[in-house]
NULUMMAR-783928 format. One record per residue (C-alpha): residue in three letters; x, y, z. Coordinates in steps of 0.02 Angstrom, whole numbers, padded with zeros to 5 digits, always signed. Each point is the difference from the previous one (the first is absolute). Example, Ala and Ser with C-alpha at 12.3 -4.5 7.8 and 13.67 -1.06 7.14 Angstrom:
# residues 2
ALA+00615-00225+00390;SER+00069+00172-00033;
# end
This chain:
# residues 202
UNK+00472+00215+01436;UNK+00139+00065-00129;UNK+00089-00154-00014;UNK-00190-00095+00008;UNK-00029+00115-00151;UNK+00156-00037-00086;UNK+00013-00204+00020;UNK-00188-00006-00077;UNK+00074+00101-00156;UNK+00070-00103-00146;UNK+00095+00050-00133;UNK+00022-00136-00171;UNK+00134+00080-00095;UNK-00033-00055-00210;UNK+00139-00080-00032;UNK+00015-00119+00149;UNK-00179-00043-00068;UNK+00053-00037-00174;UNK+00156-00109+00076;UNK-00135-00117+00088;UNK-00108-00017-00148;UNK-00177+00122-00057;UNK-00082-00168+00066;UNK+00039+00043+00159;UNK-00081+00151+00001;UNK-00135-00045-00091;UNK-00037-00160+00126;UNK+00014+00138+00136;UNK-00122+00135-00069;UNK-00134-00170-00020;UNK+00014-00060+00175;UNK-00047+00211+00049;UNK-00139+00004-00144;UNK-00073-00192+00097;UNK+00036+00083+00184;UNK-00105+00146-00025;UNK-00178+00061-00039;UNK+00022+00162-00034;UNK+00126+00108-00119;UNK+00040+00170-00065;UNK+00112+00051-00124;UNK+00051+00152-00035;UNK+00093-00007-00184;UNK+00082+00159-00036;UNK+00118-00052-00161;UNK-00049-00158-00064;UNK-00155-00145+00015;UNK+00039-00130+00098;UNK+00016-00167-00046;UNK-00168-00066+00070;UNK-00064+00135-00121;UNK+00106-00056-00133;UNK-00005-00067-00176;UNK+00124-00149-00048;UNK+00045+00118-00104;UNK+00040+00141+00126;UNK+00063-00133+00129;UNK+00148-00043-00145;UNK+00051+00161-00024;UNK+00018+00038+00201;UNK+00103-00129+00009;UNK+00109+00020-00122;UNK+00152+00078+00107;UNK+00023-00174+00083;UNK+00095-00146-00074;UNK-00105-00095-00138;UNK-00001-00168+00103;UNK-00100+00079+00130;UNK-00108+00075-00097;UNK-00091-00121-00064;UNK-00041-00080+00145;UNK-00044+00154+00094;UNK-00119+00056-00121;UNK-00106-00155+00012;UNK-00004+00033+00197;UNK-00045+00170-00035;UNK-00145-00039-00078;UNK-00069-00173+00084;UNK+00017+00148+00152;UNK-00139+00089-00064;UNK-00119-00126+00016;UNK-00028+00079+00183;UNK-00103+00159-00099;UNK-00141-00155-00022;UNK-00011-00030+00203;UNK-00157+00087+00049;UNK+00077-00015+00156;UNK+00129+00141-00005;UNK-00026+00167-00059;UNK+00102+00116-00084;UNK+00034+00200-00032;UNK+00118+00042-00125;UNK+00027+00198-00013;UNK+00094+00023-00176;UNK+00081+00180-00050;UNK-00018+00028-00190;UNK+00185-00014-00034;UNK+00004-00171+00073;UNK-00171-00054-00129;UNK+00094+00096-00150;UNK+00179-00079+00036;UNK+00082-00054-00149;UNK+00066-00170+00056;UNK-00056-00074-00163;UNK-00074+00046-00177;UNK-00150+00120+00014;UNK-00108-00139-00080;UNK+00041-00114+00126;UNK+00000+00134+00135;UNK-00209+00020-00072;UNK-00006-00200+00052;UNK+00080+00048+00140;UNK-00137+00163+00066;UNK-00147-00104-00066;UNK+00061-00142+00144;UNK-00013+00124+00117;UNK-00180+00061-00056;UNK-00059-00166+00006;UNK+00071-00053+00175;UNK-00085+00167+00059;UNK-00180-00074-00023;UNK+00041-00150+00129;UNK-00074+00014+00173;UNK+00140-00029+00110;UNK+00102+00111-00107;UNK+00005+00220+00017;UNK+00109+00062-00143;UNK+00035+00196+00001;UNK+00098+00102-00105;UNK+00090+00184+00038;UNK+00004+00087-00152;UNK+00156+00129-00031;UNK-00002+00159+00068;UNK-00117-00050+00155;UNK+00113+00088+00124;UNK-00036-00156+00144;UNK+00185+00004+00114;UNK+00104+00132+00061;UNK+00165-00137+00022;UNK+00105-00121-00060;UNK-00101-00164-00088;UNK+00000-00173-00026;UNK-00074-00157-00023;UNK-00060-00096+00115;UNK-00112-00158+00051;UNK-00088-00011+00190;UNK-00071-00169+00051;UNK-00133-00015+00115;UNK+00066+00115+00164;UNK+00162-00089+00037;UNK+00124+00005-00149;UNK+00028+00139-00153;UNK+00148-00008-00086;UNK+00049+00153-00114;UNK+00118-00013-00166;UNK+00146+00096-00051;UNK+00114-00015-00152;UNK+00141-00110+00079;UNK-00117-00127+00123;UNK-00162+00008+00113;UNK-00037+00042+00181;UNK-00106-00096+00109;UNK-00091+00071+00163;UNK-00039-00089+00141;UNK-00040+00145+00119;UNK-00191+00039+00017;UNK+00044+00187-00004;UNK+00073-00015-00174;UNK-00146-00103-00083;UNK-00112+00110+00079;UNK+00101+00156-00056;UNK-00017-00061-00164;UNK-00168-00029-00009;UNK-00038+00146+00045;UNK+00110+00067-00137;UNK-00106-00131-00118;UNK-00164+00078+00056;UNK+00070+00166-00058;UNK+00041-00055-00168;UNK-00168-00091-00023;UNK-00107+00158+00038;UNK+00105+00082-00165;UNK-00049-00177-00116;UNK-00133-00027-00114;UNK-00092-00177+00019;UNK-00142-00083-00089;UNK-00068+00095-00183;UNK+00114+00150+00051;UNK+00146-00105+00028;UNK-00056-00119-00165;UNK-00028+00164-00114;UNK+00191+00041+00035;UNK+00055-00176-00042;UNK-00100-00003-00143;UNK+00072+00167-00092;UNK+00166-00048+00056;UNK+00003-00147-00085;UNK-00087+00074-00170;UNK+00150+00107+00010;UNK+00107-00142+00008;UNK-00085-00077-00143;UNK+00033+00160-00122;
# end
């Protein structure tokens, strides 16, 4: 059951993935978003990209080499056409710092907040936020994206692991559930975005 465990964990190390191409990834992450029905996402840093402005989805990718980005920013966001499939519904838990991250210019970071307001009025979409100071974990953190019951993968600074085994997914969802009982959704959750992007906007 050990070595079951093991051969069903993956790990993507970031710079093999930026040797093959941010296509690659991106082609990957749109075959998982068509596969599946249901998603959480816990974002404890940053927005993701299916949350993202072109404007945020530049500056994320600005690490990798200029030929790639281009091309992986117009994959980014064709990939978010999948918010619009009634079909699939989605969680997103957001902590405060990842809303309020500086990626880009704080009037562009307002654009960026207001997105998020406005995605949080769609059916198939539940958008909370943690503020700071909600004391919600007692360990380590980070982000993380579960699909369905059968695959979650969780992101670190130098690549992404995938898990296979049902005991992880289910480990982390149960982790998600904790975090969503500390978020803020609907008017709660839209008040926050709302001042936080006023505050942007001073």
């Amino acid at each position: 059951m050990a070595l079951a465990r093991i051969a069903q964990t993956e790990w993507q190390d970031g710079r093999s993935l930026r040797r093959k191409g941010l296509d690659k990834k991106q082609v990957q992450l749109a075959g998982l978003e068509a596969s599946s029905t249901t998603f959480r996402y816990f974002l404890l840093s940053m927005i993701t990209g299916l949350l993202a402005t072109p404007e945020y989805v530049r500056a994320s990718l600005v690490p990798a080499p200029p030929e790639q980005q281009v091309k992986a920013v117009a994959m980014k966001l064709d990939r978010q056409r999948v918010l619009f499939d009634r079909s699939k519904h989605f969680t997103f838990v957001l902590t405060e710092q990842a809303v309020r991250y500086p990626l880009i210019q704080p009037d562009a970071l307002a654009v960026q907040i207001d997105r998020l307001t406005s995605l949080s009025h769609q059916p198939n979409i539940r958008l909370g936020v943690i503020p700071a100071g909600v004391c919600y974990t007692s360990g380590a953190l980070n982000t993380f994206t579960v699909y369905d019951t059968t695959l979650a993968t969780a992101e670190l600074d130098l690549g992404a692991i995938v898990f296979r085994d049902s005991r992880d997914v289910h480990d982390l969802i149960l982790r998600f559930s904790t975090y969503e009982k500390h978020a803020l959704f609907g008017e709660q959750a839209r008040e926050k975005l709302v001042t936080w992007a006023a505050h942007c906007r001073q």
